[in-house]
LUMVO-516562 format. One line per 4 residues: number of its first residue (from 0); their letters; for each residue x, y, z of C-alpha. Coordinates in nm, 3 decimals, always signed. Layout:
% residues N
NUM = a = X,Y,Z | ...
//
This chain:
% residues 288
0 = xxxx = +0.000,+0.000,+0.000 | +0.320,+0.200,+0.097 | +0.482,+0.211,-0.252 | +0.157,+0.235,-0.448
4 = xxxx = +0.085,+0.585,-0.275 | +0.482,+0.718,-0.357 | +0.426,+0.545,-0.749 | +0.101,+0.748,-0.751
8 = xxxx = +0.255,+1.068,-0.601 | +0.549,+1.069,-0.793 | +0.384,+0.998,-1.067 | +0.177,+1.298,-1.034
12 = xxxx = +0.453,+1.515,-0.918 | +0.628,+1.457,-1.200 | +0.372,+1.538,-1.432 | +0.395,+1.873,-1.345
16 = xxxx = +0.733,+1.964,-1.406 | +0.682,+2.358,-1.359 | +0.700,+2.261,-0.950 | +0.975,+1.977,-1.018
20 = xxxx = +1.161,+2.266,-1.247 | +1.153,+2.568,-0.944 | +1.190,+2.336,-0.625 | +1.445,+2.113,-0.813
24 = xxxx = +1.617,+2.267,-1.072 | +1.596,+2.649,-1.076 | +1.851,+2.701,-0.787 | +2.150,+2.483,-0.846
28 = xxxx = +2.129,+2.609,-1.188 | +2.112,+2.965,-1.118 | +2.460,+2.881,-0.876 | +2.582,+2.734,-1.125
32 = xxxx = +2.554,+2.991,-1.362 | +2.634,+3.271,-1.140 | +2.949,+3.137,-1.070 | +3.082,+3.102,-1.422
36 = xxxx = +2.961,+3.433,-1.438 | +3.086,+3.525,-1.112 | +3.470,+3.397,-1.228 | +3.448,+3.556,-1.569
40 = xxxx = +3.418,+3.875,-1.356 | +3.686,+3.799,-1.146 | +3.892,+3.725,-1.407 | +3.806,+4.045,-1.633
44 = xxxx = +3.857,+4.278,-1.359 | +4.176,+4.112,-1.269 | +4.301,+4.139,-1.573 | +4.192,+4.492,-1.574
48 = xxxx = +4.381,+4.571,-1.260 | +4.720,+4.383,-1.404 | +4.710,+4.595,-1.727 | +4.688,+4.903,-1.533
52 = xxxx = +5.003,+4.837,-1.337 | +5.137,+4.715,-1.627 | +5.178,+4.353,-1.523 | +5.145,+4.038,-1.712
56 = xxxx = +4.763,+3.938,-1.766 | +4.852,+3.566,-1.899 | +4.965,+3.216,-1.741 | +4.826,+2.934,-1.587
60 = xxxx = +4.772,+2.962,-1.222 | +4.836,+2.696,-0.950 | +4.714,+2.361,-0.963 | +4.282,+2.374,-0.860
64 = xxxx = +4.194,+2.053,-0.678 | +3.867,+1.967,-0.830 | +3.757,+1.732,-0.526 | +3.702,+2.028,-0.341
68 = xxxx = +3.372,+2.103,-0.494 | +3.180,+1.810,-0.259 | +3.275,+1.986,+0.063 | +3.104,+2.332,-0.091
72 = xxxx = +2.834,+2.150,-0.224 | +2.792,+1.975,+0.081 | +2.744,+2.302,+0.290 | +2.535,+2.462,+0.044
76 = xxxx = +2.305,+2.176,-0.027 | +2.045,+2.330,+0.270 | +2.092,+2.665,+0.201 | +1.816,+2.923,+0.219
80 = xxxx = +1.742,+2.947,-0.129 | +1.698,+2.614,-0.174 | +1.468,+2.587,+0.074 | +1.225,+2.865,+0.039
84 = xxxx = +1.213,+2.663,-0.319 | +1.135,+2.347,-0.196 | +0.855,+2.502,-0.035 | +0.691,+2.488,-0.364
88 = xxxx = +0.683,+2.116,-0.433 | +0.592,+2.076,-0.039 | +0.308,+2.246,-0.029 | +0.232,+2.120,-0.398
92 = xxxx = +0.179,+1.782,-0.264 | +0.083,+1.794,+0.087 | -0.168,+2.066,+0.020 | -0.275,+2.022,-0.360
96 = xxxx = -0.537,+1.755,-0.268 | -0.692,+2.019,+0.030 | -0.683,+2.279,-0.294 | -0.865,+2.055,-0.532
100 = xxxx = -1.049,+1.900,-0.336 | -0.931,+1.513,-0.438 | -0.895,+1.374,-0.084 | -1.234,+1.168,-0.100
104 = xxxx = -1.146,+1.036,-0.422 | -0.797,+0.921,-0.368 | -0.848,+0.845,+0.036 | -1.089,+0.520,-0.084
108 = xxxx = -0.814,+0.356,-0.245 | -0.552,+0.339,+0.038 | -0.549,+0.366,+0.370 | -0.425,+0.735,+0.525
112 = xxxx = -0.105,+0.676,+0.708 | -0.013,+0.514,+0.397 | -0.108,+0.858,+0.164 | +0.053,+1.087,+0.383
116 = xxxx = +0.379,+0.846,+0.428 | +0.373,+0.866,+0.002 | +0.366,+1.230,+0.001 | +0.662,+1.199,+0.269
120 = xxxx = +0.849,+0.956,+0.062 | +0.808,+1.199,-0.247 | +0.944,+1.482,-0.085 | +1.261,+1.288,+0.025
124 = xxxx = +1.315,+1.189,-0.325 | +1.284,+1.520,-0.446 | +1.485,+1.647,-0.123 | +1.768,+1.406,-0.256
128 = xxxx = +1.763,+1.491,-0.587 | +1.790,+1.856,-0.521 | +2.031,+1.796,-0.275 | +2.264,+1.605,-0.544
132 = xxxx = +2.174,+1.857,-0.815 | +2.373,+2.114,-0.595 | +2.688,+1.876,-0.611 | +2.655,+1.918,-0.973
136 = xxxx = +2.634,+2.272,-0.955 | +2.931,+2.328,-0.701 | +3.165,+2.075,-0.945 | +3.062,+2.362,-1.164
140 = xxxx = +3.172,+2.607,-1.001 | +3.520,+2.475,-0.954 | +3.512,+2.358,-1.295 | +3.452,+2.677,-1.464
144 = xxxx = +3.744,+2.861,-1.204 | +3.985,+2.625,-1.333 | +3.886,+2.685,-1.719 | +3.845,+3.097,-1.647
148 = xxxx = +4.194,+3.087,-1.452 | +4.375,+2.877,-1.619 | +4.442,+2.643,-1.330 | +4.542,+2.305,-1.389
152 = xxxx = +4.262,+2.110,-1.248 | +4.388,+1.797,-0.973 | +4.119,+1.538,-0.787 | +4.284,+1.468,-0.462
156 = xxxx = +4.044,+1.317,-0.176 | +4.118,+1.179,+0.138 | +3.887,+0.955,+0.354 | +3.848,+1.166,+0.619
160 = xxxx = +3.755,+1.405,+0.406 | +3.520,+1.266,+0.208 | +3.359,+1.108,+0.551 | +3.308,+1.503,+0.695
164 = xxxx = +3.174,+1.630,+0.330 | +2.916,+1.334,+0.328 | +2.846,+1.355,+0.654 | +2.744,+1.751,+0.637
168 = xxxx = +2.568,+1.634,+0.297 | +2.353,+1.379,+0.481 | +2.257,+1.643,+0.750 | +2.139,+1.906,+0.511
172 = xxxx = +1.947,+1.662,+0.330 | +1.768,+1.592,+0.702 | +1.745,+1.953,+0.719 | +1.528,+1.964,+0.378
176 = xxxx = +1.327,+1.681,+0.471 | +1.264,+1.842,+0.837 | +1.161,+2.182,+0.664 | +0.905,+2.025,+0.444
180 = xxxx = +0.755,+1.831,+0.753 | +0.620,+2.173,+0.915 | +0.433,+2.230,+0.551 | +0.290,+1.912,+0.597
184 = xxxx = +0.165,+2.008,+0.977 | +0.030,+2.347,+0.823 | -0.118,+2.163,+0.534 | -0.294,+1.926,+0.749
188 = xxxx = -0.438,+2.176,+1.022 | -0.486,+2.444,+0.807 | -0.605,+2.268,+0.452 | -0.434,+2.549,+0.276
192 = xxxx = -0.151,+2.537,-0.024 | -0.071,+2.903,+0.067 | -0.050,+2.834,+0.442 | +0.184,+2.565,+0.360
196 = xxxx = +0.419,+2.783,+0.135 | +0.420,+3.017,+0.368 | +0.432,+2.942,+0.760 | +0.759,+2.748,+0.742
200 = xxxx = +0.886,+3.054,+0.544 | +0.761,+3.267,+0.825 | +0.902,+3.035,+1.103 | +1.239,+3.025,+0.944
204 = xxxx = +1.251,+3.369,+0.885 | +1.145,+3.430,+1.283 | +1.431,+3.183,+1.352 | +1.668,+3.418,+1.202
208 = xxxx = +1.597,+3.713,+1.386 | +1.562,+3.467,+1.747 | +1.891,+3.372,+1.651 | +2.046,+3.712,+1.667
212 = xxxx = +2.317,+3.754,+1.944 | +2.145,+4.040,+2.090 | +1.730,+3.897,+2.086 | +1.961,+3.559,+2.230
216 = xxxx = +2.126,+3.827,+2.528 | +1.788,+3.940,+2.554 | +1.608,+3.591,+2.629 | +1.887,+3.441,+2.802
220 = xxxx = +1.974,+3.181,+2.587 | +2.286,+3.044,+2.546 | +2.357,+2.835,+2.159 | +2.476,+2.569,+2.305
224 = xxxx = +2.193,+2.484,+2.524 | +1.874,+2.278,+2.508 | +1.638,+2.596,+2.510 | +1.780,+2.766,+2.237
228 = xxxx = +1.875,+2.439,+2.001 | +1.475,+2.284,+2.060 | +1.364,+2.626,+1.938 | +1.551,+2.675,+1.625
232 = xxxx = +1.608,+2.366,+1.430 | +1.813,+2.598,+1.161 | +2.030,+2.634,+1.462 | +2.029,+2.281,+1.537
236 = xxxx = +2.187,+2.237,+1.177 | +2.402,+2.478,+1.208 | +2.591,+2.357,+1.520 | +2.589,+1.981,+1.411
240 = xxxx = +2.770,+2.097,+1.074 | +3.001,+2.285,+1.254 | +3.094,+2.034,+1.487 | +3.166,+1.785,+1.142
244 = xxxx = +3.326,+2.068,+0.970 | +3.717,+2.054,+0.960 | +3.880,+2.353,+1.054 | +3.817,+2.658,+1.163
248 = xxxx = +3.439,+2.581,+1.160 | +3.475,+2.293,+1.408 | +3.540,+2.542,+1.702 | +3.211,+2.778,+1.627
252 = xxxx = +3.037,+2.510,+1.878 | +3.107,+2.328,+2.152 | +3.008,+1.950,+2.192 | +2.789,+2.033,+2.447
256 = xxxx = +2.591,+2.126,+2.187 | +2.593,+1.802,+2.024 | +2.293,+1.614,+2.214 | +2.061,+1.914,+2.218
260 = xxxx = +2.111,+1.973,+1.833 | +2.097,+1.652,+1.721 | +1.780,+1.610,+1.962 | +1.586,+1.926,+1.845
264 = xxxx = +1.663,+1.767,+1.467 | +1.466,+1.481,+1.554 | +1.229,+1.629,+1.730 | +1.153,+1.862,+1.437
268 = xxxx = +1.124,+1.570,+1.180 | +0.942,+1.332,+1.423 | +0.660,+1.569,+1.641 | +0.553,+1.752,+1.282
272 = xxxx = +0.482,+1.387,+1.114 | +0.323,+1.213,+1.376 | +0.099,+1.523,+1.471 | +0.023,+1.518,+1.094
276 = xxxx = -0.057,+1.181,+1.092 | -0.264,+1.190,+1.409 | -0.492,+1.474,+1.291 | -0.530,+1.342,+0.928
280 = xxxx = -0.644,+0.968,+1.042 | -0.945,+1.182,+1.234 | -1.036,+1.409,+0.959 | -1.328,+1.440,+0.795
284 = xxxx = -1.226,+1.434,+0.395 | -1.572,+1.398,+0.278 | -1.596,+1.762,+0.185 | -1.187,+1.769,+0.083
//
């Protein structure tokens, strides 16, 4: 019953590839174009600056290591653009049967826990291929700044290395799937698609101003404590890629922070889909 609700939804969802093309497609491509765009400027107002000062403006540059590209795309595969965009396909299919009014049609067929765990299973597919459509778009990026600066490109990766990037990778594709859980919650209590666009929008967006150091001095709470990491799961994130990040990013948080973030993570994913599945199994759908 499982699989034939995520074969009907994707089936649907991919039919209409306007919402697969925005939540999917339009920002990796957009990074990856600004960036060759972004180097050709470099590179034009380098050699710009050079001319003036009457310095050489040719020669290949040192060697670029190509393999870098899965750490960046790593970090940038939950980023906020992203995610606003996602917000399209979520509310697409958690709220388009509340919208056109299809729940009584499709709801005899299968049993609920079973529809909503399709839509779920949708959404993770279409988290992941987002999520891997920005690795594409960050080997881009290094790709086109070894081409514009003539670097000669390397691929050097070490274990460890590729353990952190995938690591970070695999949380920010949790962070997409836990994003799209609160428009399921809104879609279920409030049977709206515009609700569910917008009400994780607005709680991420009131996230980012709770988070500022001086609303934080304010409140009395401290980043690295349960308060503060059950409130803001975009915190939450933040602190468990840090503490995975090599570098100078591992020191941004402390591991005391590393049971209340990864706890307010799975709160956030777990509390939004079983609410959502407790209030759709009592809901009347004979009007939906």
């Amino acid at each position: 019953m499982l699989f034939d609700a995520l074969a009907a939804e994707m089936h649907r969802l991919l039919r209409n590839r306007l919402t697969v093309f925005w939540s999917v497609v339009f920002v990796p491509l957009m990074f990856a174009v600004g960036g060759v765009i972004y180097h050709l400027v470099n590179k034009a107002q380098g050699d710009a600056a050079a001319a003036a000062a009457g310095l050489p403006t040719t020669g290949a540059g040192a060697p670029l290591n190509l393999a870098d590209f899965f750490a960046f795309g790593a970090n940038q595969s939950a980023n906020g653009a992203l995610m606003t965009f996602m917000l399209i396909a979520a509310a697409t299919v958690y709220a388009g049967d509340y919208r056109w009014e299809t729940w009584r049609l499709i709801s005899a067929r299968n049993t609920r826990p079973a529809l909503i765990l399709g839509k779920v299973g949708a959404m993770k597919l279409l988290a992941l291929a987002a999520s891997l459509a920005m690795l594409v778009a960050a080997f881009v990026f290094y790709l086109a700044q070894a081409v514009v600066f003539e670097r000669p490109p390397t691929f050097s990766l070490g274990a460890a290395e590729a353990a952190d990037a995938a690591l970070i990778w695999l949380l920010s594709f949790v962070r997409l799937v836990q994003y799209g859980l609160v428009a399921l919650l809104t879609a279920v209590v409030t049977r709206s698609l515009l609700a569910a666009l917008f009400v994780p929008w607005a709680l991420g967006f009131g996230q980012t101003i709770l988070g500022a150091p001086p609303v934080m001095m304010l409140l009395k709470l401290h980043p690295d404590g349960w308060p503060a990491q059950l409130l803001m799961p975009g915190l939450a994130y933040d602190t468990l890629k840090n503490l995975v990040s090599p570098g100078a990013a591992r020191v941004m948080s402390t591991e005391a922070a590393l049971w209340p973030a990864l706890g307010s993570l799975a709160l956030w994913c777990v509390v939004p889909l079983g609410l959502a599945l407790l209030l759709f199994r009592r809901q009347d759908l004979s009007k939906e």
